[in-house]
C-alpha positions as CSV (number, residue, x, y, z in Angstrom):
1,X,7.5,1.2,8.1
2,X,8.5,3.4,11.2
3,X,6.4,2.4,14.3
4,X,5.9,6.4,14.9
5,X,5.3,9.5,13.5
6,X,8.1,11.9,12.6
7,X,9.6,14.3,15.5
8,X,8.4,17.0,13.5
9,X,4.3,16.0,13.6
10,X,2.0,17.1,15.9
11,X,-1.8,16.0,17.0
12,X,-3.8,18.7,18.2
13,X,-7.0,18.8,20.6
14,X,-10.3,20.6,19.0
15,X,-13.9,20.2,19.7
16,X,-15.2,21.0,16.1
17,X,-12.8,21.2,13.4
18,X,-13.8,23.6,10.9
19,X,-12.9,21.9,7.8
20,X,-14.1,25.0,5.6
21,X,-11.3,27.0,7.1
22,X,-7.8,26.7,5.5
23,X,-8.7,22.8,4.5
24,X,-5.8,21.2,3.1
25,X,-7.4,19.8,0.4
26,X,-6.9,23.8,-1.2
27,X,-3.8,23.9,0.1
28,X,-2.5,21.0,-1.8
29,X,-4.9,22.2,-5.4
30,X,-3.1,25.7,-5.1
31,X,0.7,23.5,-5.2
32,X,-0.8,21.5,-8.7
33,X,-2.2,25.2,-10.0
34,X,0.8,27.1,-9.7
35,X,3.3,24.4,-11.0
36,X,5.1,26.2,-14.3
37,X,6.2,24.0,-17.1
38,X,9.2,24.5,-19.1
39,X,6.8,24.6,-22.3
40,X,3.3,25.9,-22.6
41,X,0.9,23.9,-21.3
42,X,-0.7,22.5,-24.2
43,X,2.5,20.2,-25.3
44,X,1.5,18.4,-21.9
45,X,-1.0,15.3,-21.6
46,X,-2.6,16.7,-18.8
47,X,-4.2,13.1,-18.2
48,X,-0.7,12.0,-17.2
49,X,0.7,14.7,-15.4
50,X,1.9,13.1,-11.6
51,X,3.0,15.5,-8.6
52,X,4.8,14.3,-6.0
53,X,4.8,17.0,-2.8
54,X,7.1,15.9,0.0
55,X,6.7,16.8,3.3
56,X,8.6,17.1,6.3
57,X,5.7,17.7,8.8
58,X,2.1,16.5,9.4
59,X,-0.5,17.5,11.6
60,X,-3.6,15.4,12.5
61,X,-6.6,16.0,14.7
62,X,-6.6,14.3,17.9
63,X,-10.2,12.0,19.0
64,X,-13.5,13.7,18.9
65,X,-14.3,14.9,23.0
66,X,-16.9,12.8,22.9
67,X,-14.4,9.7,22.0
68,X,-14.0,8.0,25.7
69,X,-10.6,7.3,24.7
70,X,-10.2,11.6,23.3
71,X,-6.6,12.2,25.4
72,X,-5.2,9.2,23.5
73,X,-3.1,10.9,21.4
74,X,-1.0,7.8,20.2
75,X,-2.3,6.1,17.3
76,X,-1.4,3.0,18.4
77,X,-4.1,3.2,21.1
78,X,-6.6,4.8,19.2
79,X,-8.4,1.7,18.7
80,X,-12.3,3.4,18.0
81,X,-13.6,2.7,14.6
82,X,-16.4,4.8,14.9
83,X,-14.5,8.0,15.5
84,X,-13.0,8.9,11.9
85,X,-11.9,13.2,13.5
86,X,-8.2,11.8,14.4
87,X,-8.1,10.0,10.8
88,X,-8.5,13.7,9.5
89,X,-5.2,15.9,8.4
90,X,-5.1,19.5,9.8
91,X,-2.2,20.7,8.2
92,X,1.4,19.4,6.0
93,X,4.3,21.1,5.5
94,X,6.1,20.7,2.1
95,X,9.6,20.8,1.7
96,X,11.9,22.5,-0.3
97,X,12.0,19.8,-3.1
98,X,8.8,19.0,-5.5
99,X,8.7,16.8,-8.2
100,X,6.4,16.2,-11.5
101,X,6.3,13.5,-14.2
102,X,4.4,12.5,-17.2
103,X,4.4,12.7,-21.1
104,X,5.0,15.5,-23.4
105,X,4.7,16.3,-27.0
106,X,7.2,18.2,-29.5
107,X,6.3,18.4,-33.2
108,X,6.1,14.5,-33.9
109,X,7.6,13.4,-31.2
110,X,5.9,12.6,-27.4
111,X,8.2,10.9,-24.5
112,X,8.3,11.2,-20.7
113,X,10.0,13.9,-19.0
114,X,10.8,14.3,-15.0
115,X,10.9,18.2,-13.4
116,X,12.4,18.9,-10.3
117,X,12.3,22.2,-8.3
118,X,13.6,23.5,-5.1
119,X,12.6,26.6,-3.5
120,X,14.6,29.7,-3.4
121,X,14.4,32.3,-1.0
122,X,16.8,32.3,2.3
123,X,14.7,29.9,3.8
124,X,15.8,26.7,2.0
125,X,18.0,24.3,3.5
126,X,20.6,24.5,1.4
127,X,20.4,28.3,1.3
128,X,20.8,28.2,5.0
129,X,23.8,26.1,4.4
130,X,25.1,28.4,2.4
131,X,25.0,31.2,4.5
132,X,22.5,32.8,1.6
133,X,25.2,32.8,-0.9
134,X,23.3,30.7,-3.4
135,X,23.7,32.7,-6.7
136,X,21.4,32.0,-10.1
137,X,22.3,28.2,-9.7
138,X,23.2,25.2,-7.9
139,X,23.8,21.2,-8.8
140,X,22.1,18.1,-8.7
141,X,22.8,15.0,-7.9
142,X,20.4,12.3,-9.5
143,X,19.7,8.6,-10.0
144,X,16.4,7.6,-11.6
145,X,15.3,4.0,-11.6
146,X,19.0,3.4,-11.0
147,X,20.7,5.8,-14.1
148,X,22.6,8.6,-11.9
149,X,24.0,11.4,-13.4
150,X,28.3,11.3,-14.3
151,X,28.2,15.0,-12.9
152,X,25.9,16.5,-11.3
153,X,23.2,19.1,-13.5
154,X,23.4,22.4,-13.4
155,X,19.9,23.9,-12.3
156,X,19.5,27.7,-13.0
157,X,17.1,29.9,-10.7
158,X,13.8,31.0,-12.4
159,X,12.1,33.8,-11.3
160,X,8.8,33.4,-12.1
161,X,8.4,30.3,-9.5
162,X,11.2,31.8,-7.3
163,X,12.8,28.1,-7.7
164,X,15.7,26.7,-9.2
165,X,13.8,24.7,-11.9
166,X,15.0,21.5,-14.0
167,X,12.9,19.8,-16.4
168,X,14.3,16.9,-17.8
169,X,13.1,15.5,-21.2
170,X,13.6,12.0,-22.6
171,X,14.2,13.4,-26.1
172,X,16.1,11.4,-28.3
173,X,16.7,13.9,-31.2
174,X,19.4,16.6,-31.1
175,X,18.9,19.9,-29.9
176,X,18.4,21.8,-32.9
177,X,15.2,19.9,-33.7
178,X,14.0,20.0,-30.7
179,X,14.6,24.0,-30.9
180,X,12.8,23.9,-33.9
181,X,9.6,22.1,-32.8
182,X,9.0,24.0,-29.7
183,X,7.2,27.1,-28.6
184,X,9.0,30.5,-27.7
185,X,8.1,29.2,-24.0
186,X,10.0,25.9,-24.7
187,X,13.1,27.7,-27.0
188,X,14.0,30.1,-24.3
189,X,13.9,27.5,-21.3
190,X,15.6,25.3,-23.5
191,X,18.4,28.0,-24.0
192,X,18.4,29.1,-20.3
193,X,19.1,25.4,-19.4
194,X,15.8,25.4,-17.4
195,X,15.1,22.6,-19.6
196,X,17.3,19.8,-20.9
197,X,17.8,17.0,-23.0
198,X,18.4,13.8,-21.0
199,X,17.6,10.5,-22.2
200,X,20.9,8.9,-20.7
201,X,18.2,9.6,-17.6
202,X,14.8,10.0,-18.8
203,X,13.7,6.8,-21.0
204,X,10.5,5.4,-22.0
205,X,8.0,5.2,-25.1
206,X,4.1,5.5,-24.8
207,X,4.0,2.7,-28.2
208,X,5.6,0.2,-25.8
209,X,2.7,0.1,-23.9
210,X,-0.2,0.0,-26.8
211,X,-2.9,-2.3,-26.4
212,X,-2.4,-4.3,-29.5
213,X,0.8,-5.2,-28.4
214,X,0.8,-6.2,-25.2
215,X,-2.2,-9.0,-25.7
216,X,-2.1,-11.9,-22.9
217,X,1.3,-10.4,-21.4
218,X,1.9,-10.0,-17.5
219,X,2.7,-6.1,-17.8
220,X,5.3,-6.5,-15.2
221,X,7.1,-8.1,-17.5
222,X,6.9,-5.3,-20.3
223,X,9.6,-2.2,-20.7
224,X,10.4,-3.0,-16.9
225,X,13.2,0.0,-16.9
226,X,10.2,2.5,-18.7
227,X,10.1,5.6,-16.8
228,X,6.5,6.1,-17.8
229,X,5.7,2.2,-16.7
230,X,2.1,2.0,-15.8
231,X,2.7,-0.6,-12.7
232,X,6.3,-0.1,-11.6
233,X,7.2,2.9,-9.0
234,X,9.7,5.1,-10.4
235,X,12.2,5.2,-7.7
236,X,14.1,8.9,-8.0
237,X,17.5,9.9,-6.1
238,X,18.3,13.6,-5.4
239,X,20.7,15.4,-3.3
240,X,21.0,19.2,-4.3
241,X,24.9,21.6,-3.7
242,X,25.6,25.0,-4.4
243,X,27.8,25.5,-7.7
244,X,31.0,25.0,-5.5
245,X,29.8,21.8,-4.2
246,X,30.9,22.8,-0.5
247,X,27.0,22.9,1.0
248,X,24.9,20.3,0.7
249,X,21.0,19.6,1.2
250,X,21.4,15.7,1.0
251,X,19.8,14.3,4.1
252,X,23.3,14.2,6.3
253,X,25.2,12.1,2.8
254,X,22.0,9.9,2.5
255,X,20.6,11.9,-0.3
256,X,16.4,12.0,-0.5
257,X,14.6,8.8,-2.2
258,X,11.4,9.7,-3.7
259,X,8.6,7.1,-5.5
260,X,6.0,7.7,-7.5
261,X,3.9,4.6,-6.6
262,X,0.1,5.5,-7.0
263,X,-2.1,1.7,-7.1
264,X,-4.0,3.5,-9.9
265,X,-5.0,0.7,-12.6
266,X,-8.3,0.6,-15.3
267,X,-8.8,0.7,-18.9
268,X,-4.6,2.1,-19.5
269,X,-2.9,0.5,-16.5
270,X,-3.8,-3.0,-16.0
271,X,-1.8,-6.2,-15.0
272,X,-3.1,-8.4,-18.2
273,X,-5.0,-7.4,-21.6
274,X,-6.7,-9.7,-24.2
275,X,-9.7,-11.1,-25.6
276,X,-11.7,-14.6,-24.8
277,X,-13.9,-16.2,-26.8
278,X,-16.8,-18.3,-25.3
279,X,-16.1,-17.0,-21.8
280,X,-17.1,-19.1,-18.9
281,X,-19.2,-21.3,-21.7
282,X,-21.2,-18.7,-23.2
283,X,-21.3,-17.1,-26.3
284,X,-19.4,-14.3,-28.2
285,X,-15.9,-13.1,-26.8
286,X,-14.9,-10.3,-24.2
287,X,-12.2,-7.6,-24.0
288,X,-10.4,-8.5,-20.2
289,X,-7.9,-6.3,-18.2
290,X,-6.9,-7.6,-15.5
291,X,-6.0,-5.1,-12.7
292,X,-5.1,-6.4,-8.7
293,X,-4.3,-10.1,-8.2
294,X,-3.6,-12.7,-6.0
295,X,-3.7,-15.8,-8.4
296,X,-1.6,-17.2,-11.3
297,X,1.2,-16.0,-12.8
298,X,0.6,-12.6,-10.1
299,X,0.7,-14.4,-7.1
300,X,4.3,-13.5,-6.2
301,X,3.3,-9.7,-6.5
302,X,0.7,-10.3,-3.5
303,X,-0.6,-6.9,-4.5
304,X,-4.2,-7.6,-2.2
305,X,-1.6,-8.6,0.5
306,X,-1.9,-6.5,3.8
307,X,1.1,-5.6,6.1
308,X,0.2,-5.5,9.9
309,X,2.2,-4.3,13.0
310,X,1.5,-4.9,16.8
311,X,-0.9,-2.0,16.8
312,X,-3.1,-3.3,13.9
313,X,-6.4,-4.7,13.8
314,X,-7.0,-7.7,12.0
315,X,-9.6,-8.9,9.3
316,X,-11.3,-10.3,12.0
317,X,-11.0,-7.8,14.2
318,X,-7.6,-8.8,16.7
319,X,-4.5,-7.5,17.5
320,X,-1.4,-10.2,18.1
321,X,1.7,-8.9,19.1
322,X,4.9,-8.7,16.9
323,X,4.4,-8.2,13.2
324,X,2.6,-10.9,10.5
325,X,0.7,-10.2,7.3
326,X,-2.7,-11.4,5.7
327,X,-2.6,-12.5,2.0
328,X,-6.1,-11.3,1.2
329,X,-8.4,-8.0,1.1
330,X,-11.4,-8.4,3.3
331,X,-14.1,-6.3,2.2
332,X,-16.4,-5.0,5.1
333,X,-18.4,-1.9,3.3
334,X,-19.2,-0.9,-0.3
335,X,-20.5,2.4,-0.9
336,X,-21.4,4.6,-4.1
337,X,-21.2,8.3,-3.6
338,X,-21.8,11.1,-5.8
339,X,-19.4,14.5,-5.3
340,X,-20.8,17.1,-6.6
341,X,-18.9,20.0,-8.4
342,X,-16.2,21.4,-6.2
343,X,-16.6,19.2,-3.7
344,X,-14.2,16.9,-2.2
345,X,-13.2,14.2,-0.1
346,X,-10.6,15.3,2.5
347,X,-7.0,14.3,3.5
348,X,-7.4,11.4,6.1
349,X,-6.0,8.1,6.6
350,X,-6.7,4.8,8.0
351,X,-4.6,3.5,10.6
352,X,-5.7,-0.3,9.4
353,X,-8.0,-0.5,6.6
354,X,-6.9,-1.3,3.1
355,X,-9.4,0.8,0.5
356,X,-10.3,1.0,-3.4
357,X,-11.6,3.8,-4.8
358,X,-13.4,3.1,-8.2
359,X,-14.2,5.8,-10.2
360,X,-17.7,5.2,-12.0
361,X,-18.2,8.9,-13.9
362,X,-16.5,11.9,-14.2
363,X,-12.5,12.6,-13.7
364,X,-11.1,14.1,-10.4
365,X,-7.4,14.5,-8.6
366,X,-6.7,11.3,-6.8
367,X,-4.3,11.8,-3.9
368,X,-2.3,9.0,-2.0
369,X,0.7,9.4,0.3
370,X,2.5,8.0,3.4
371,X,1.5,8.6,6.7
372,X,4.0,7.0,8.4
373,X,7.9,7.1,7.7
374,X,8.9,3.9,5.3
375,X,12.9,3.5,5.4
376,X,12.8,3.6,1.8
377,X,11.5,7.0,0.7
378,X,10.2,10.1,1.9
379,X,7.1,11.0,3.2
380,X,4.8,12.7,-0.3
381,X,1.4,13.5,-1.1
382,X,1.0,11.9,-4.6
383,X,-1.4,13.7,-7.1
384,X,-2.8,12.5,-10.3
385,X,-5.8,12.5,-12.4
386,X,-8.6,9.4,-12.1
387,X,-10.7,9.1,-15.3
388,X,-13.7,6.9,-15.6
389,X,-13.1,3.0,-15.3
390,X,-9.9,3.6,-13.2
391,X,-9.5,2.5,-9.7
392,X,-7.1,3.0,-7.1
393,X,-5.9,0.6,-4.1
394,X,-5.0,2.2,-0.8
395,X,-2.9,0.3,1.5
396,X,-3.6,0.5,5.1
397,X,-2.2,3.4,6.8
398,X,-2.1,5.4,3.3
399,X,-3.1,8.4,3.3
400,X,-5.8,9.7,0.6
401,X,-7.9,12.1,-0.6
402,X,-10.4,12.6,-3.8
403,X,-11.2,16.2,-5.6
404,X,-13.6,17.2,-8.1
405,X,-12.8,20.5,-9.6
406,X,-15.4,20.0,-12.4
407,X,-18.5,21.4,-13.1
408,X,-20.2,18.3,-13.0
409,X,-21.0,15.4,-11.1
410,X,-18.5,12.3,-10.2
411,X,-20.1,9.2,-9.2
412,X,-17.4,6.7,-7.1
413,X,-17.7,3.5,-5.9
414,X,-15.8,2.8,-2.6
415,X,-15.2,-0.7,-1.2
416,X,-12.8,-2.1,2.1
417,X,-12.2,-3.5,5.3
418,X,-11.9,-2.9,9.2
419,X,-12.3,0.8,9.2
């Protein structure tokens, strides 16, 4: 991880934020309401839909004015606990690239598919390239979990998200079934090209991961190259041209590297599934999942594990120069909170807490996302859906956020360390 925010990011001074004005938290809802599928929504498991929102710009509040320390506006120094204003996000900029994955369903077949946009209009990157000669389509360039494309696909502009749009299916039937089992909203973006057959890139298959079949296995282990995988980031590749292939948005040749990477385990996502009879000598047998460890066959995955730099507190509250790590989570508050409807908890990070959110009742967006640069990926917010019995593990310096858009009640358990 970079020891500094991006050039780009700002900190800015205020008394009293008002965090009813422009809050980011609607920001970000208003990118998840207006993304368009290929197909209508209701061939879409909603439950599995994942955004990723890059951004190239983040602003954060600086200390409270009553914070002795409230001119420190380098994180390294900000070394209050008490004082959570400079944890809280202002603003983010998106760039011109989003991303969205999850499952989708077409007469009797369901199977991952990956969609990829990038913004028209003169102010794009790649429009500015081009000297605004962009036309109704451009190319791109991309590798999923290490399958890259032979040439580079053909993206067509679509008008109603003024984006060029690609949404790429893992279908493994021909393209006059699939013609024949979709929608007229599916037909004509399937014969507009806006959406595509690709399983050479898109693979996966829900059955691999069914609960009768994975008894007593360590899920690591299980359809590792799955695009759908319920542990493993998907690691995606992109680098966008005009049709000529002359201008190029592709980070100066070192193309953009994006993960969707969300700690989100419970009743679907879990290291280890089975049943044990007798447990612990009693009587009867129990249903387990197994969902972060440090123990056994996980021990190499060191998921509890915490990274630390030279500005990091410890577990016991220290900081030692030079970098070094801690094997454990220490767990220094647990709290249960109910959200009521609409409500939501905003956009902040910790600078050296690790954090679980455990979702007791209710569903809500979950957000995660770096706050810091890491030389392996770009800077996203992360957004997916949380259902009862799931919980999420925030690493320290990981940004989050939590949103009930319900009518009802959503009652979350929180539990961590240091912050």
């Amino acid at each position: 991880m970079a020891m500094i925010l991006t050039q780009q990011d700002e900190v800015i001074r205020v008394n009293q934020p008002n965090y009813n004005d422009q809050n980011p938290v609607m920001k970000l809802l208003q990118l998840v309401e207006s993304t368009h599928f290929a197909a209508s929504l209701e061939c879409y498991n909603t439950e599995s839909l994942q955004y990723l929102f890059p951004f190239d710009k983040l602003v954060l509040y600086a200390p409270n004015q009553q914070d002795p320390a409230r001119d420190q506006l380098d994180f390294r120094g900000q070394d209050n606990k008490t004082d959570f204003q400079k944890q809280n996000i202002q603003n983010f900029i998106t760039t011109d690239t989003t991303l969205v994955r999850g499952l989708v369903t077409a007469g009797n077949w369901t199977g991952p598919f990956l969609r990829l946009s990038y913004r028209g209009g003169p102010d794009s990157k790649l429009s500015q390239a081009a000297n605004h000669q962009l036309g109704d389509r451009i190319k791109l360039y991309l590798n999923v979990q290490g399958r890259a494309t032979a040439e580079p696909i053909s993206v067509i502009y679509n008008q109603a998200t003024d984006c060029y749009d690609a949404e790429l299916w893992g279908y493994e039937g021909g393209y006059e079934d699939l013609l024949h089992d979709l929608d007229d909203k599916g037909k004509a973006a399937l014969q507009s090209g806006q959406l595509q057959i690709r399983p050479d890139l898109i693979q996966g298959h829900p059955s691999d991961f069914k609960r009768e079949t994975v008894d007593s296995q360590n899920m690591f282990n299980v359809a590792s190259q799955s695009d759908i995988h319920p542990l493993i980031p998907l690691h995606i590749e992109a680098a966008w041209s005009d049709v000529s292939g002359k201008y190029w948005d592709s980070q100066f040749g070192a193309n953009y590297h994006y993960e969707f990477n969300m700690r989100l385990r419970g009743w679907n996502n879990y290291l280890a599934v089975g049943s044990s009879s007798n447990p612990h000598g009693g009587v009867g047998s129990l249903e387990y999942r197994n969902l972060f460890s440090n123990y056994g066959q996980y021990m190499g995955t060191r998921e509890l594990a915490r990274q630390l730099d030279a500005w990091n507190f410890d577990a016991n509250g220290r900081k030692v120069d030079g970098k070094r790590s801690e094997s454990f989570m220490a767990v220094d508050y647990m709290d249960l909170h109910i959200l009521r409807p609409n409500c939501s908890i905003g956009i902040h990070r910790h600078r050296d807490n690790q954090e679980a959110f455990f979702l007791i009742e209710g569903c809500a967006y979950m957000v995660t996302g770096d706050w810091l640069k890491h030389d392996d990926r770009e800077r996203c917010l992360e957004v997916r859906m949380m259902q009862a019995g799931d919980i999420v593990l925030l690493k320290n310096g990981e940004m989050h956020s939590l949103i009930n858009t319900t009518d009802e009640n959503i009652k979350l358990l929180m539990f961590g360390g240091y912050d």
